[in-house]
C-alpha positions as CSV (number, residue, x, y, z in Angstrom):
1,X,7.5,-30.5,-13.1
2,X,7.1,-29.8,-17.0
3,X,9.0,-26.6,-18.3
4,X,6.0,-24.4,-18.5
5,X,5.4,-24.8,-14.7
6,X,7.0,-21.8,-13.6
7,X,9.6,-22.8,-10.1
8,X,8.6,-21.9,-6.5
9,X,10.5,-21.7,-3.1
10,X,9.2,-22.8,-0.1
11,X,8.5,-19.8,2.0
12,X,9.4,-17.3,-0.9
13,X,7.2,-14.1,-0.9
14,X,5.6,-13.6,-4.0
15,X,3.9,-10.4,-3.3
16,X,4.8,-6.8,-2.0
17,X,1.1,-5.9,-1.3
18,X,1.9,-6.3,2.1
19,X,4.9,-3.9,2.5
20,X,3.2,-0.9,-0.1
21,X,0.1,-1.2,2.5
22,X,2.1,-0.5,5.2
23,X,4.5,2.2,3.5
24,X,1.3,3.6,2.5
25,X,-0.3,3.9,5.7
26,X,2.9,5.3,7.2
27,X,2.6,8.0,4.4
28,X,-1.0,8.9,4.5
29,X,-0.6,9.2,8.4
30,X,2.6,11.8,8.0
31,X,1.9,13.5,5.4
32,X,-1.6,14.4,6.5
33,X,0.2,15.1,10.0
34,X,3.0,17.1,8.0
35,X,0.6,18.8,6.1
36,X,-1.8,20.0,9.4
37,X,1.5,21.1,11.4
38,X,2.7,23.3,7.8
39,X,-0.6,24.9,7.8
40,X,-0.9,25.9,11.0
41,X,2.7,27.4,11.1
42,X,1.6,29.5,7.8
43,X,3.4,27.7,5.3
44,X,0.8,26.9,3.3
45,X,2.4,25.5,0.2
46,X,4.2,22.8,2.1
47,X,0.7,22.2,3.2
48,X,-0.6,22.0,-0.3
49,X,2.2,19.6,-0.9
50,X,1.9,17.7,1.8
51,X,-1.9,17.0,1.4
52,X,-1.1,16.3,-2.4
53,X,0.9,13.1,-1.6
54,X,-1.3,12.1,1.6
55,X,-3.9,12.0,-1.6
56,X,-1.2,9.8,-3.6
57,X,-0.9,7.6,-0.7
58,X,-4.9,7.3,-0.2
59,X,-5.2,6.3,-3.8
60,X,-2.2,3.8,-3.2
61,X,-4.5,2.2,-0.7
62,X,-7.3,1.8,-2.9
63,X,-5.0,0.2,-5.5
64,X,-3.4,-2.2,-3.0
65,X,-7.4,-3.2,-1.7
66,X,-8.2,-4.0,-4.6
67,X,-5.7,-6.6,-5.8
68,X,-5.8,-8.1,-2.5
69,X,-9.3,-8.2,-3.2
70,X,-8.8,-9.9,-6.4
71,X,-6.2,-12.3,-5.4
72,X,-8.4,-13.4,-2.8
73,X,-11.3,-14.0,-5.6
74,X,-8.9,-16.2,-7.5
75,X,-7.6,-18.3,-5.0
76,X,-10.7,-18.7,-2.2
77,X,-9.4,-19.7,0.9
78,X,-5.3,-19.1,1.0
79,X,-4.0,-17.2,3.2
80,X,-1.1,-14.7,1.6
81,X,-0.3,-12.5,4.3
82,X,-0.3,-11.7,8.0
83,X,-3.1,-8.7,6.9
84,X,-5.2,-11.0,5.4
């Protein structure tokens, strides 16, 4: 191993794509439960406010496909994650 090599541990994770998917999920599925539950009790700006970060976490999602996507483009064939 040269010094430009960069080190690795066996069984190290690399990545956090895995855990922001799920935290993401969790979100979008409360908040947009949070968000129905505010507006049918009549509080309609926790409702707006609620929907606004089930939107953050949807775009989230996108985000997160799309490196997975591209990390599975650069290295064909590995397996990174239990979601992959």
């Amino acid at each position: 191993m040269t010094r430009s090599q960069p080190r690795r541990r066996v069984n190290a994770a690399y990545s956090a794509l895995n855990l922001r998917l799920t935290l993401a999920t969790f979100g979008l599925v409360t908040m947009t439960l949070f968000a129905v539950v505010a507006f049918w009790v009549g509080l309609a700006w926790l409702g707006v406010v609620c929907a606004v970060l089930a939107v953050v976490a949807v775009v989230d999602l996108i985000v997160i496909q799309r490196r997975r996507a591209a990390r599975h483009r650069e290295e064909p064939g590995a397996r990174h994650s239990l979601f992959e």
